[in-house]
PARO-599553 format. One record per residue: x negated, y negated, z of N, C-alpha, C in turn; chain. Coordinates in Angstrom, 1 decimal, always signed. Each point is the difference from the previous one (the first is absolute). Layout:
N
      nX      nY      nZ     caX     caY     caZ      cX      cY      cZ  mol
       X       Y       Z       X       Y       Z       X       Y       Z    A
...
// end
This chain:
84
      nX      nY      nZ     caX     caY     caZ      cX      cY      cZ  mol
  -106.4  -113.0  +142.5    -0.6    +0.2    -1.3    -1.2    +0.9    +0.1    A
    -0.3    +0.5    -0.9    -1.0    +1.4    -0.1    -1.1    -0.3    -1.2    A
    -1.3    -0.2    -0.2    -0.9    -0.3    -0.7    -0.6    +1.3    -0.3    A
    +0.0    +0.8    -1.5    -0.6    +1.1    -0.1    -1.0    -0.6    -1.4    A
    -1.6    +0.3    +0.8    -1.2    -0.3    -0.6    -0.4    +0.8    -0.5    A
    -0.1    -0.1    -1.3    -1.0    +1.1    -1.5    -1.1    -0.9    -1.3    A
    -1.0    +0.7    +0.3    -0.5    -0.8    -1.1    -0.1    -1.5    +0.2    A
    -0.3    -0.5    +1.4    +0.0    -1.4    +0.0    +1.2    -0.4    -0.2    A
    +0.9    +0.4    +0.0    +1.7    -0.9    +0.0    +0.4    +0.2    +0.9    A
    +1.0    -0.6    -0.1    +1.1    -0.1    +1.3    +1.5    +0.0    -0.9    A
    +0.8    +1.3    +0.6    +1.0    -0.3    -0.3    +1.1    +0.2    +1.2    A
    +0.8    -0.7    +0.1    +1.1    -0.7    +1.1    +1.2    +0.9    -0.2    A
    +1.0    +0.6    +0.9    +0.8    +0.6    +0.0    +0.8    +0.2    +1.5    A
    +1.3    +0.2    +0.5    +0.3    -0.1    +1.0    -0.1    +1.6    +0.3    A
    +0.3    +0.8    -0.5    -0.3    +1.5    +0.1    -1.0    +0.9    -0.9    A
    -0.9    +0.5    +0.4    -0.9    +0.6    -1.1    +0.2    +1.7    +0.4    A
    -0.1    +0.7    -0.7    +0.3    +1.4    +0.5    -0.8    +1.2    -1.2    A
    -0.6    +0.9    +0.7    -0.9    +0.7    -0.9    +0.7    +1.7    +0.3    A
    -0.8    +0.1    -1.5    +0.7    +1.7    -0.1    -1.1    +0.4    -0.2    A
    -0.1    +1.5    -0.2    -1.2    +0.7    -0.4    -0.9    -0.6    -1.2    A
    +0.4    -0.6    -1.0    -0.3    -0.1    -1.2    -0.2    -1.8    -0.3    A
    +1.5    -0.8    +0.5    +0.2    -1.5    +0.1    +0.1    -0.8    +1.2    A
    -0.3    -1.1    +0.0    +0.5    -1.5    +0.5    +0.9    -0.7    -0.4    A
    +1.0    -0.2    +0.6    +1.6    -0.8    -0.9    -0.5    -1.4    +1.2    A
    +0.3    -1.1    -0.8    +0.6    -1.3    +1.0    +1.6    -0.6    -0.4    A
    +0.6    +0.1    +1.6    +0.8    -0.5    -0.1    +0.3    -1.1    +0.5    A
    +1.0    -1.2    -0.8    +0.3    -1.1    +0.7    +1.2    +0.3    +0.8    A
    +0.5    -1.4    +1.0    +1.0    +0.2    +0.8    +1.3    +1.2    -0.4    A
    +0.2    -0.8    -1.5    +1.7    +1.1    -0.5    -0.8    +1.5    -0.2    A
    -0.7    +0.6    +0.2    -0.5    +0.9    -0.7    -0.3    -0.2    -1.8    A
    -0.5    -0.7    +0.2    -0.4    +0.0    -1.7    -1.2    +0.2    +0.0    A
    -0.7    +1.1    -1.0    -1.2    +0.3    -0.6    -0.6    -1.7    -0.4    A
    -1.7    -0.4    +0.7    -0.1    -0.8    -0.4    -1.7    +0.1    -0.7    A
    -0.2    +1.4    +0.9    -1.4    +0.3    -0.7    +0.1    +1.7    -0.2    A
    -1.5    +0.7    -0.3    +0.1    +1.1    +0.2    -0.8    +0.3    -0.7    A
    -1.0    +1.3    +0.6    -1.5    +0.5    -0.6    +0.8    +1.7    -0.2    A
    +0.0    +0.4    -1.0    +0.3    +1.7    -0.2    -1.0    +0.5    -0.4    A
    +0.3    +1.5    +0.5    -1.1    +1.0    -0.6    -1.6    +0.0    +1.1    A
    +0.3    -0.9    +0.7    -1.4    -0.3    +1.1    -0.5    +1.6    +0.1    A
    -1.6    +0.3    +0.2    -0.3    +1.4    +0.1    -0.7    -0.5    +1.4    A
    -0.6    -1.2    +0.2    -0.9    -0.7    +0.9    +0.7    -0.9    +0.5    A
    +0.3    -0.1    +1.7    +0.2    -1.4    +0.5    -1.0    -0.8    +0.5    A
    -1.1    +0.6    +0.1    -0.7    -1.0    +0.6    -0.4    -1.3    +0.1    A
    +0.5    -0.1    -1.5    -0.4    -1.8    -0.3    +1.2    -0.8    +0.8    A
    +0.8    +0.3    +0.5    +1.6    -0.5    +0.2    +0.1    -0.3    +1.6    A
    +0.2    -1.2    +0.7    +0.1    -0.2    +1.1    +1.0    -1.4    +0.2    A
    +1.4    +1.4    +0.5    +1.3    -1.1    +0.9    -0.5    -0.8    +0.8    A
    +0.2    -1.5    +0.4    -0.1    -1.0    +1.3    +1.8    -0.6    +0.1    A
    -0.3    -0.2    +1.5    +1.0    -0.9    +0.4    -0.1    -1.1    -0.6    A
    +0.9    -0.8    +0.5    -0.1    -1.7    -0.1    -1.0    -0.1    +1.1    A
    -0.8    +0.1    +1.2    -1.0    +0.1    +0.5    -1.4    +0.2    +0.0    A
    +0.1    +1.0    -1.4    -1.0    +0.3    -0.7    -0.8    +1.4    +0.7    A
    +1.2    +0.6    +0.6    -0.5    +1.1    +0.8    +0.3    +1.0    -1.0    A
    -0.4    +1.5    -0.3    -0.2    +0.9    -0.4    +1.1    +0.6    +0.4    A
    +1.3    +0.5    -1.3    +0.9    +0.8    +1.0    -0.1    +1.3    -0.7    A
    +1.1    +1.3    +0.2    +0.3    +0.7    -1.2    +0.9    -0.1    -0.5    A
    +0.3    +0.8    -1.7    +1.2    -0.6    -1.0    +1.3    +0.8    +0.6    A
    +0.7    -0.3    -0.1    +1.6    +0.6    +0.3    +0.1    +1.2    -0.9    A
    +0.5    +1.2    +0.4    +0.6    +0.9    -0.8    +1.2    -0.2    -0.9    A
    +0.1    +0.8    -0.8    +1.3    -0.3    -0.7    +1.1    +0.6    +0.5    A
    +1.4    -0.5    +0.0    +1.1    +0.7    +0.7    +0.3    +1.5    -0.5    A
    +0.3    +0.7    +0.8    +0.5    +1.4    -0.5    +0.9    +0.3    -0.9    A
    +0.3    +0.0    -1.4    +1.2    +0.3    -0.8    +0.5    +1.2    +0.9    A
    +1.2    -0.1    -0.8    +1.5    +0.9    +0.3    -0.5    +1.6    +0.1    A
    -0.8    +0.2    -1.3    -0.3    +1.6    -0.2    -1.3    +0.3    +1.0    A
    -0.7    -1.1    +0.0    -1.1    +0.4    +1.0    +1.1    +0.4    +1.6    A
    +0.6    -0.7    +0.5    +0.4    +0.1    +1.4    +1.1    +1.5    -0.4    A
    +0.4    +0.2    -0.9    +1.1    +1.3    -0.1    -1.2    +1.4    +0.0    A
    -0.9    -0.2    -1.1    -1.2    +1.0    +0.3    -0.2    +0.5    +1.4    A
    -0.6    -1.6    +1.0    -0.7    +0.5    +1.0    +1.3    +0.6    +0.7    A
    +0.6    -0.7    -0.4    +1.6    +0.6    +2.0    +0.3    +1.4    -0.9    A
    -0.6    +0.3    -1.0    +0.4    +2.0    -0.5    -1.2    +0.6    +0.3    A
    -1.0    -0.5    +0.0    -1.2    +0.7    +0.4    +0.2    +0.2    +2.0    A
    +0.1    -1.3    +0.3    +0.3    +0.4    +1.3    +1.0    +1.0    +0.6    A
    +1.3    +0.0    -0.9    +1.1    +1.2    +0.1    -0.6    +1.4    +0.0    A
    -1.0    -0.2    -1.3    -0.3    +1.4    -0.5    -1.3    +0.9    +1.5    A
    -0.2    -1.1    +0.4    -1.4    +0.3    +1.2    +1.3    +0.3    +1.5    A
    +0.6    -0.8    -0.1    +0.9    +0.3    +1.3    +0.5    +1.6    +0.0    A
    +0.4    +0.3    -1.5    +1.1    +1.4    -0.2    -1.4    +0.5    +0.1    A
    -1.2    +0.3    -0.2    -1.0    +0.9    -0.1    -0.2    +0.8    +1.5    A
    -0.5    -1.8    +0.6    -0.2    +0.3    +1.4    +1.4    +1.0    +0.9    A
    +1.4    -0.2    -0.4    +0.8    +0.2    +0.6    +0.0    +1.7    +0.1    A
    +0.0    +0.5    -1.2    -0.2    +1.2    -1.0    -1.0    +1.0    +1.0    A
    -1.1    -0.9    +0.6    -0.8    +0.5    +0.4    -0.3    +0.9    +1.8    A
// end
């Protein structure tokens, strides 16, 4: 379990994962169980273990179009270099 502290709370989630902008908490099934949007400032925000140690948040998984993007940009840099 994962304890992310704001504002003197505590909120509980088994996965917490941050993007440029949000915080989502997830429980076991993946279900949205919390979530801060639009963040401009993290500073106030600090993930702990269940040990109460300091960790960092998880990224979010790569959608479909993100991973097709990168493997064409990599294509496109391979045929450049080849070209060359």
């Amino acid at each position: 379990m994962k304890v992310l502290n704001f504002n003197n709370q505590q909120f509980q989630a088994d996965k917490v994962m941050k993007t440029d902008k949000d915080i989502i908490g997830y429980d076991i099934n993946d279900n949205e169980i919390f979530s801060f949007k639009g963040i401009s400032d993290f500073t106030g925000f600090v993930l702990k273990d269940g040990n109460d140690i300091v960790i960092e948040f998880e990224a979010p998984p790569v959608t479909e179009s993100e991973r097709i993007a990168s493997t064409e940009e990599a294509i496109n840099m391979l045929m450049t270099m080849s070209m060359m």
